[in-house]
C-alpha positions in Angstrom: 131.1 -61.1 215.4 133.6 -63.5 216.4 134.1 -65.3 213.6 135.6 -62.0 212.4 137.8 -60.8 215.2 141.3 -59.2 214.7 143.4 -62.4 213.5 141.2 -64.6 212.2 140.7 -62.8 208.8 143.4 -60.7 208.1 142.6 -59.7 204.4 139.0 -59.4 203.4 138.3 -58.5 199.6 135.5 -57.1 198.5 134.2 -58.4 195.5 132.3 -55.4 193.9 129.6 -55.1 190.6 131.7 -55.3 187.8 132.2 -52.2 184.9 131.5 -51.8 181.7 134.8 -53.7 181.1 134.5 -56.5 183.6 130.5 -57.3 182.2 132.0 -57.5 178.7 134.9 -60.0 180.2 132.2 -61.7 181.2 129.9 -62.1 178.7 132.9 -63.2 176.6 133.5 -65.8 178.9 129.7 -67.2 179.1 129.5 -66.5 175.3 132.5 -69.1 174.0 129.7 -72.6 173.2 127.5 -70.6 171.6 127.2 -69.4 168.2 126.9 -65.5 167.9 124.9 -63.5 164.7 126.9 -61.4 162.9 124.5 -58.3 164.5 125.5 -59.3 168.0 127.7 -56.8 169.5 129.1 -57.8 173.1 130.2 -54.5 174.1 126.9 -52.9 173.4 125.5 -55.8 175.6 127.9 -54.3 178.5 126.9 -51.2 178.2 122.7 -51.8 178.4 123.3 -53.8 181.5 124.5 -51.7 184.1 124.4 -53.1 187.6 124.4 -56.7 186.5 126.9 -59.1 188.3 128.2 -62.3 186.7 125.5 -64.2 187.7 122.9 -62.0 185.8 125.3 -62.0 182.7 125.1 -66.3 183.1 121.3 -66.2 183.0 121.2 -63.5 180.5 123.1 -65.5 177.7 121.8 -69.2 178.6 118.2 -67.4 178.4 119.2 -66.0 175.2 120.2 -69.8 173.9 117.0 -71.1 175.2 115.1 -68.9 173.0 117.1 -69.3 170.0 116.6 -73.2 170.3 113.2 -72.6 170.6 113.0 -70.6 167.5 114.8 -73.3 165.7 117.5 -70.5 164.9 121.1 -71.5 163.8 122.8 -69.0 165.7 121.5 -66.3 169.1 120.8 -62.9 167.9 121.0 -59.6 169.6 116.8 -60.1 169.2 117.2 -62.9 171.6 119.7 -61.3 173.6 117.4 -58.3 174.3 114.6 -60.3 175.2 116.8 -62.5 177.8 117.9 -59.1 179.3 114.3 -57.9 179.4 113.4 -61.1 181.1 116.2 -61.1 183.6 115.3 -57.1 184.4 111.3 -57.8 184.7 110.5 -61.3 183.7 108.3 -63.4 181.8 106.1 -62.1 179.3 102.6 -62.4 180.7 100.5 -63.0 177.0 97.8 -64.4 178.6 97.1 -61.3 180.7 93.6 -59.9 179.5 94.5 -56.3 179.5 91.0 -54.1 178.9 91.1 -51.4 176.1 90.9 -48.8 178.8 94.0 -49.9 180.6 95.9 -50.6 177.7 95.5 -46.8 177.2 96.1 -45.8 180.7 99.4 -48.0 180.3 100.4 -46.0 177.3 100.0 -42.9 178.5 101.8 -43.3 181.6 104.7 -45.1 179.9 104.8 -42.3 177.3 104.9 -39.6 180.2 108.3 -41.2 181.5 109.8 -41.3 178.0 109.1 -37.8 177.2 110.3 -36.4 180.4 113.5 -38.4 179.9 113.9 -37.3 176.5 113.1 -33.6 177.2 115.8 -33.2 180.2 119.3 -32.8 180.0 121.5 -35.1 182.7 119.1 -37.8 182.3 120.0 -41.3 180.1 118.7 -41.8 176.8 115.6 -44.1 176.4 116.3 -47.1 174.7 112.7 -49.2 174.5 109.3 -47.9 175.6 107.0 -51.2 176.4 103.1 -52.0 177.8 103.7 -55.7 177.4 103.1 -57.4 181.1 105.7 -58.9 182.4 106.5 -60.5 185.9 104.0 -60.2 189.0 102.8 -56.7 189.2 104.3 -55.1 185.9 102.1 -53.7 183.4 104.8 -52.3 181.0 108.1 -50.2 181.4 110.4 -47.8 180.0 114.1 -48.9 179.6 116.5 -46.0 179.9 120.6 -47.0 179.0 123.1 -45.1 180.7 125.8 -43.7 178.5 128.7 -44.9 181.2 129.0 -46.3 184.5 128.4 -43.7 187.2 130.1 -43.4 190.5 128.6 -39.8 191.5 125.6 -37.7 190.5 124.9 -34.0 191.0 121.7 -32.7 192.2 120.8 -31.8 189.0 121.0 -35.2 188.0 118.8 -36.8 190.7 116.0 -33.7 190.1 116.0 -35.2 186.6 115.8 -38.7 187.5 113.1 -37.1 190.1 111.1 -35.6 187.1 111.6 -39.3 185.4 109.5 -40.8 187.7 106.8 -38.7 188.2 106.2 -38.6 184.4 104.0 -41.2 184.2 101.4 -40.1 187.1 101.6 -36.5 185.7 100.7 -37.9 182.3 97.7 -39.5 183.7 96.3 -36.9 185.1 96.6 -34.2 182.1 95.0 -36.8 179.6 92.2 -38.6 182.3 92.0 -35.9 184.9 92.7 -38.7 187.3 95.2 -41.0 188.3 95.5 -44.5 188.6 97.4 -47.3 191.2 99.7 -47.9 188.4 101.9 -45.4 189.7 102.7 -47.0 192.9 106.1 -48.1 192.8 107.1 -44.6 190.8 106.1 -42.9 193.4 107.7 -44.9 196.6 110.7 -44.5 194.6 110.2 -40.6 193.9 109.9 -40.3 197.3 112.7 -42.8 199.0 114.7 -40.4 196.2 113.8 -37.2 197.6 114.3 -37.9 200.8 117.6 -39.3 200.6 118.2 -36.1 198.8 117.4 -34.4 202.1 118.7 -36.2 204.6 121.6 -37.9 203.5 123.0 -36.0 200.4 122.4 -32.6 202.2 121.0 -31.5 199.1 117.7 -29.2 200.7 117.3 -25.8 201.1 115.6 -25.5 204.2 118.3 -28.1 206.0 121.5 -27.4 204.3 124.9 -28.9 204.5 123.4 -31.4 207.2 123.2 -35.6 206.5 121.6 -37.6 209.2 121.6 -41.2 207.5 118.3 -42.8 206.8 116.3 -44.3 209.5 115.1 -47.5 207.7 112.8 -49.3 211.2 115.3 -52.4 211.3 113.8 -54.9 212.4 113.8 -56.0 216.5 114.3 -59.3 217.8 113.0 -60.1 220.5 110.3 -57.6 219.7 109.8 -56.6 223.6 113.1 -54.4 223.0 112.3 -51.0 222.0 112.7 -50.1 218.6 116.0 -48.0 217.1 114.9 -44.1 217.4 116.2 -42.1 214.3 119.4 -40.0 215.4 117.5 -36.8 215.2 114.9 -34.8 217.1 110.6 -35.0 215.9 111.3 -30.9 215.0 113.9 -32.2 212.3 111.4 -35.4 211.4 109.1 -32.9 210.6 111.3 -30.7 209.0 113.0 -33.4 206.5 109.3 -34.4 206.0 108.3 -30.8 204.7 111.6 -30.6 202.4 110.8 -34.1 200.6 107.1 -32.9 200.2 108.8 -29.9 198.3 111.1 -31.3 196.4 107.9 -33.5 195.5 105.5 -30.6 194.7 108.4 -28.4 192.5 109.1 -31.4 190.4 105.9 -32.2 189.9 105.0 -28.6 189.0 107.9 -28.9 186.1 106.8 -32.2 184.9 103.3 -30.9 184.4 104.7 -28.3 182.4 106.7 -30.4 180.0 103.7 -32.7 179.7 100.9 -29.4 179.1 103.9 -28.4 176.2 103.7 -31.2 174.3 100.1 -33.1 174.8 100.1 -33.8 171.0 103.2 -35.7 171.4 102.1 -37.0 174.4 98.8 -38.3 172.9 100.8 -39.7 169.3 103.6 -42.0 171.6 101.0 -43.2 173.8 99.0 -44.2 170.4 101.7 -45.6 168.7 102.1 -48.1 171.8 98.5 -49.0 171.8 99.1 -50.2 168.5 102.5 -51.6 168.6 102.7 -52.4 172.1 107.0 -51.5 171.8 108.6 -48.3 170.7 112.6 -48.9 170.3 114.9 -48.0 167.6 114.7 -45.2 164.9 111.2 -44.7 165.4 111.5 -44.4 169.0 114.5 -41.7 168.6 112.7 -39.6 166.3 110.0 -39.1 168.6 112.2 -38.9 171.2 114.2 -35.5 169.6 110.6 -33.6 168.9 110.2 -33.8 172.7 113.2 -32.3 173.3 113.3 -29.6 170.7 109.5 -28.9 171.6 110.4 -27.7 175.2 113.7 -26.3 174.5 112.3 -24.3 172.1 109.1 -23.6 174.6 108.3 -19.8 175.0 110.4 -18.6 178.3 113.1 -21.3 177.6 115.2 -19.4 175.3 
């Protein structure tokens, strides 16, 4: 554009998501007028909101003294400060939501499917809060997985897992129902947006190799009688790169099922639990969390 032509600007700075370090700058910064409990721990705040700029951190502590006020509490707790997060990352609690007995179990099941996936994996971050309270538009519940550290690269073995992640919850469905449900939507456009970036942009199939095309997204056209941006490869490699991400789909679907099949009792005590408590976090959660793990580790064929 001309606004940007060679003289005009001559140093540009690019203002990137802050780390682990910056977000707790920052929180210290939006946490000075306010009085902190003794449990709250800003570090650990910075480190269970990855991706957050300093705008998210802003609404994440004023939402946090909203709810103490409300409480009538002397001081914000980390309570409070777990439920702003929760509302910034998925919003509002939706209480008045009717949710029938059937779906409530549905919900459970498929949330319990992603936790036990994640727990039984190595390269995948730990799970911090299992949930099937509504929140938002569409959300129905949610599990809440805390990265360790800030990440700038991950291996293919690391994106399988976070493959296997999100097909846990379909998978579940359909070893405890024997069908599936729409709840899985957004899992799997992610699975698949996932996979295919894994094929043609991290060069990370078999049956394409060392090759990265970019994505071809369908930008929009204006004035829509121009013809529309073609994809910078032939319809023999579109169908290819489809076949590879269907694949990659099938294989890690194939693995999930298996963890699932291993552990059905476990499967079928966390998704009960959250029928009744409606949030797993903390010791409890953890506890559950390490049978999963030792259960397929110690599978038969896995040692």
């Amino acid at each position: 554009p001309a606004l940007l032509r060679p003289g005009r600007f001559d140093r540009q700075v690019l203002v990137d998501r802050p780390d682990i370090n910056g977000r707790e700058a920052i929180l210290r910064i939006h946490a000075r007028g306010l009085v902190l409990g003794p449990d709250v721990d800003l570090h650990l705040i910075a480190a269970r909101t990855p991706g957050f700029v300093g705008a998210d951190l802003a609404n994440v502590m004023n939402e946090a003294a909203l709810l103490a006020a409300r409480q009538g509490r002397d001081a914000v707790g980390m309570a409070e400060i777990e439920e702003a997060i929760d509302r910034v990352v998925e919003g509002l609690q939706k209480k008045q939501r009717v949710i029938s007995a059937r779906e409530k179990e549905i919900i459970a099941t498929h949330e319990a499917g992603h936790a036990l996936v994640a727990a039984s994996l190595p390269h995948t971050d730990p799970v911090h809060r299992i949930s099937i309270i509504p929140r938002g538009i569409a959300a129905l519940g949610h599990t809440m997985q805390l990265p360790t550290e800030d990440r700038y690269l991950l291996t293919r073995t690391e994106l399988l897992a976070r493959l296997a992640v999100l097909l846990g919850g379909r998978t579940a469905e359909e070893l405890v129902f024997g069908d599936c449900s729409t709840g899985a939507q957004d899992d799997l456009q992610r699975a698949t947006e996932l996979a295919r970036s894994m094929v043609a942009e991290f060069g990370m199939s078999r049956g394409l190799g060392l090759m990265s095309f970019g994505l071809h997204r369908g930008a929009a056209v204006w004035p829509p009688y121009l013809p529309a941006e073609q994809p910078p490869y032939s319809e023999e490699t579109a169908r290819t790169i489809d076949q590879e991400v269907g694949l990659l789909l099938t294989e890690t679907h194939k693995l999930v099922r298996e963890i699932l099949a291993q552990q059905q009792g476990l499967l079928a005590e966390v998704a009960a639990r959250l029928q009744e408590r409606e949030v797993l976090e903390g010791d409890e959660l953890r506890a559950l969390l390490a049978r999963a793990r030792r259960d397929w580790e110690g599978a038969p064929g896995r040692a």
